[in-house]
N, C-alpha and C positions, 0 to 999 in steps of 0.2 A: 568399426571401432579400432585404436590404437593407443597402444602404451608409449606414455611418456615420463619419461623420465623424469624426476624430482625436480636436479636441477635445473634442464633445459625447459620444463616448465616455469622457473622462476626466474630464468632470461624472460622468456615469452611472454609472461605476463605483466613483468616494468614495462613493456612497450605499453601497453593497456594503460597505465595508473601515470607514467610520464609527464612529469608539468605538469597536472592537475594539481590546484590549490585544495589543500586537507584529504588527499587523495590517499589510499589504505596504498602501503609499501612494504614490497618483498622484506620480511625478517631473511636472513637465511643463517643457520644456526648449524655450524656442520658437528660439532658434538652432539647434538642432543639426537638420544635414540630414537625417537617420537618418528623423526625427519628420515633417520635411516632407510633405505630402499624403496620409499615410496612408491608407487605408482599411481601414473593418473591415467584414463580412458575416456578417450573422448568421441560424442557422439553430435552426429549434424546430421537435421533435417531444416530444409532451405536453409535459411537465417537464422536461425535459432539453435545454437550449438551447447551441447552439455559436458563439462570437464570433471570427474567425476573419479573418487578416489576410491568410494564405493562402485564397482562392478555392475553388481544387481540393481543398485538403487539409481545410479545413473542411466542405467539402461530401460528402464521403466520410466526414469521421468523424460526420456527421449521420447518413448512411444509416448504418452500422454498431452506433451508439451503443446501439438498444433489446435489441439482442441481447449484445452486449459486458456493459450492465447488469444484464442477468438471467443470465448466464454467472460473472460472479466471485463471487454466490452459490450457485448454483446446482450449479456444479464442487463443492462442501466438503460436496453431500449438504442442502445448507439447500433450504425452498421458494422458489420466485422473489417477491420480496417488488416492492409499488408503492413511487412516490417519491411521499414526504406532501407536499413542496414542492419547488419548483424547483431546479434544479440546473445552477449557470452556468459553464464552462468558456469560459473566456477563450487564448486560443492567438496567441502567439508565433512568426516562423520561426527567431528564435536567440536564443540564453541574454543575448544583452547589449539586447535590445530589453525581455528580463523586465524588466531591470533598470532600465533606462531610464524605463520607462512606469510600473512598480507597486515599483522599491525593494525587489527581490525579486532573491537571488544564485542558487535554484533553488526549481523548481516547487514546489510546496502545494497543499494542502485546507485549505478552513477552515469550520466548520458554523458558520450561523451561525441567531438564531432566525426569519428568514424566508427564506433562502436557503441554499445548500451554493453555495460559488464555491470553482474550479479554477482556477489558474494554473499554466498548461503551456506549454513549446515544442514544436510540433507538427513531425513528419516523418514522412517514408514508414514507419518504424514506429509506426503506431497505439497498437499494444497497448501498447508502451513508455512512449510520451509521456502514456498520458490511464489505460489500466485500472489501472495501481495507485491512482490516487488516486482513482478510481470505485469501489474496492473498499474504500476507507477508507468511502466516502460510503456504501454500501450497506448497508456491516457494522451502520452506525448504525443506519441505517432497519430493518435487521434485528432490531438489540438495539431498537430502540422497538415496535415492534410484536409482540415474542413478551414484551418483559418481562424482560430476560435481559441479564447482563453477561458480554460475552465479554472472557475476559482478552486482556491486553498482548500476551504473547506470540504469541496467533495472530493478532491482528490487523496485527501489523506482519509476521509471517509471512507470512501473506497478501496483504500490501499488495507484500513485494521477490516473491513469487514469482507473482504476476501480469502480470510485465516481459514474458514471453516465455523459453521455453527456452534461446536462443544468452544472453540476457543473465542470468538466472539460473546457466546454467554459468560465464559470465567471471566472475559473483561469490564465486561458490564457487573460482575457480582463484584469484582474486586472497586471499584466506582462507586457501588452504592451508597460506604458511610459517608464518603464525599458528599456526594448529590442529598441524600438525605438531609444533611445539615448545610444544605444550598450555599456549599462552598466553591461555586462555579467560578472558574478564571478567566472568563472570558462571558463580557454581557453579548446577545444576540447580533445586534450592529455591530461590535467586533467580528465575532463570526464570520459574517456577509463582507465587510472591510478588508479580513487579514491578508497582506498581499505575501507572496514567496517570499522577499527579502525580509519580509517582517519575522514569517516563520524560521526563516534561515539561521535568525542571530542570538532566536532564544535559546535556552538552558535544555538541557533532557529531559527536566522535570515540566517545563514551562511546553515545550511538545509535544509530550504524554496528555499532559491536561487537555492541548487546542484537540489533537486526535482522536480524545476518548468526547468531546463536547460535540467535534464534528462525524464521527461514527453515531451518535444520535443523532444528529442532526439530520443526516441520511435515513437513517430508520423513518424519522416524521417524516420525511418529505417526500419520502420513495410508497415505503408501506403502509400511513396512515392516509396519504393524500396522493399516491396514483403515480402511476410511470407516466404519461403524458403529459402533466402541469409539470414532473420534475424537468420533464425534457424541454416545456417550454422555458419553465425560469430560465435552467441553465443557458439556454439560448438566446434570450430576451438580456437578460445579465450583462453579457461580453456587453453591450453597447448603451445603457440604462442604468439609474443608480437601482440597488439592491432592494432598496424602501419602497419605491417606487412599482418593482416590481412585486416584490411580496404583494403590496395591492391589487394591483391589475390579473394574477394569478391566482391569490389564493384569499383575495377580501382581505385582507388585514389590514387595521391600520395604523399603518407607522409601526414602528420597535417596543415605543413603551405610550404611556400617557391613555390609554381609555380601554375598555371592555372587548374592545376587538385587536388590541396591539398583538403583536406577536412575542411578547418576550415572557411573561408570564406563560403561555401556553407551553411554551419550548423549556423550560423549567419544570413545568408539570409533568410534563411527557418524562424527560428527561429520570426523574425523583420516580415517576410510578413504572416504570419500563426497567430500571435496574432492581428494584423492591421486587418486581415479579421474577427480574431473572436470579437473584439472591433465592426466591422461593422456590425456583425450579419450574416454573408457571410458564417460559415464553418457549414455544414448541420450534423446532429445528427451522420447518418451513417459511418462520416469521424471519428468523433471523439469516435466512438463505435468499439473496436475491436473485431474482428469476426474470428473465423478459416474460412480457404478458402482452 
């Protein structure tokens, strides 16, 4: 471990965010006491380095970090994949310090071609603050290394239901009057369609929606129907339309139009899976993904 100083940390880090288009950029505020004497502590195990303003708290997500990483792959049935290059997780104790230091209103991933840098505010929930956007990081280095384009939707899937159990259920109660009154933004062939650029250029609101539709979407296709169909969709997917697949995996047919389409069923689920979690009804383990 080593301290670093405030502002030689905030050279150090424009090299990180440089020429990246909407890339979070050093504030640097030399009145404001907030900023005064900072220090930052920074911990590295292989590739995966922790900058960390908190002491303690950085120091524990150091220890934790290598298994964390091989965990939000690992849970979805994928192999544990290496990091090709570093991966810098910059940590915050509160959300106005983000914004302070990097011009950032909440945490990010951003890949970049010599680095993966995280900006996060870090607290006694770990898994909160840093595994979802380690499982954005991962998924990459996963699709680089097999070859393979995992669609939108499970990625972002993946990315809300790696928060932790207690905060994946408040997301899902907060969701409910929505879904209840099947005020869905998104029909199931969107879903299975949305490509990155698409997600890229929507609203924060319009994000929340595709996230919170494709974090159920994952629940159905992982917990109600098996970790090996989800392994094959996702597999069969990259090179096959989406529809297509849905059939040949899991019988359905087509999106909408008869008794076995898929889009009414994902609606259902969707409406009775937040109504339970509103009731307190869906227990940790359901909404904890696990390899099996």
């Amino acid at each position: 471990m080593r301290h670093i100083a405030c502002a030689l940390f905030l050279l150090i880090s424009s090299c990180v965010v440089a020429q990246a288009q909407d890339a979070p950029t050093e504030v640097q505020q030399k009145d404001d006491p907030e900023l005064k004497d900072l220090q930052w502590n920074r911990y590295e195990t292989g590739k995966l380095v922790v900058v960390s303003i908190d002491k303690e708290l950085g120091e524990k997500l150091s220890e934790s970090l290598s298994e964390m990483k091989s965990d939000v792959v690992t849970r979805w049935g994928f192999p544990d994949v290496e990091l090709g290059k570093e991966c810098r997780i910059f940590c915050v104790p509160k959300l106005g310090l983000l914004t302070k230091l990097f011009n950032l209103s909440a945490p990010r991933m951003q890949a970049r071609k010599e680095l993966y840098a995280i900006w996060t505010v870090l607290d006694q929930d770990l898994q909160k603050s840093v595994a979802p956007y380690l499982t954005s990081v991962m998924l990459l280095e996963y699709e680089a290394k097999e070859g393979i384009a995992l669609p939108m939707w499970f990625k972002r899937g993946a990315h809300r239901l790696a928060s932790g159990p207690d905060d994946v259920r408040q997301q899902l109660t907060d969701y409910h009057a929505t879904a209840r009154r099947e005020q869905f933004a998104y029909t199931a062939q969107k879903m299975f369609m949305y490509s990155e650029d698409e997600y890229n250029k929507q609203s924060a609101e319009n994000k929340k929606a595709f996230d919170l539709q494709a974090m159920c979407l994952c629940l159905m296709l992982r917990q109600e129907l098996g970790e090996a169909k989800l392994q094959g969709f996702l597999r069969l997917q990259n090179r096959n339309k989406p529809e297509s697949v849905l059939r040949a995996i899991y019988g359905y047919d087509g999106f909408t139009g008869s008794p076995r389409s898929f889009e009414e069923k994902y609606y259902d689920f969707i409406k009775d899976l937040t109504n339970e979690a509103a009731d307190g009804k869906v227990p940790d383990s359901y909404l904890t993904i696990r390899s099996r």
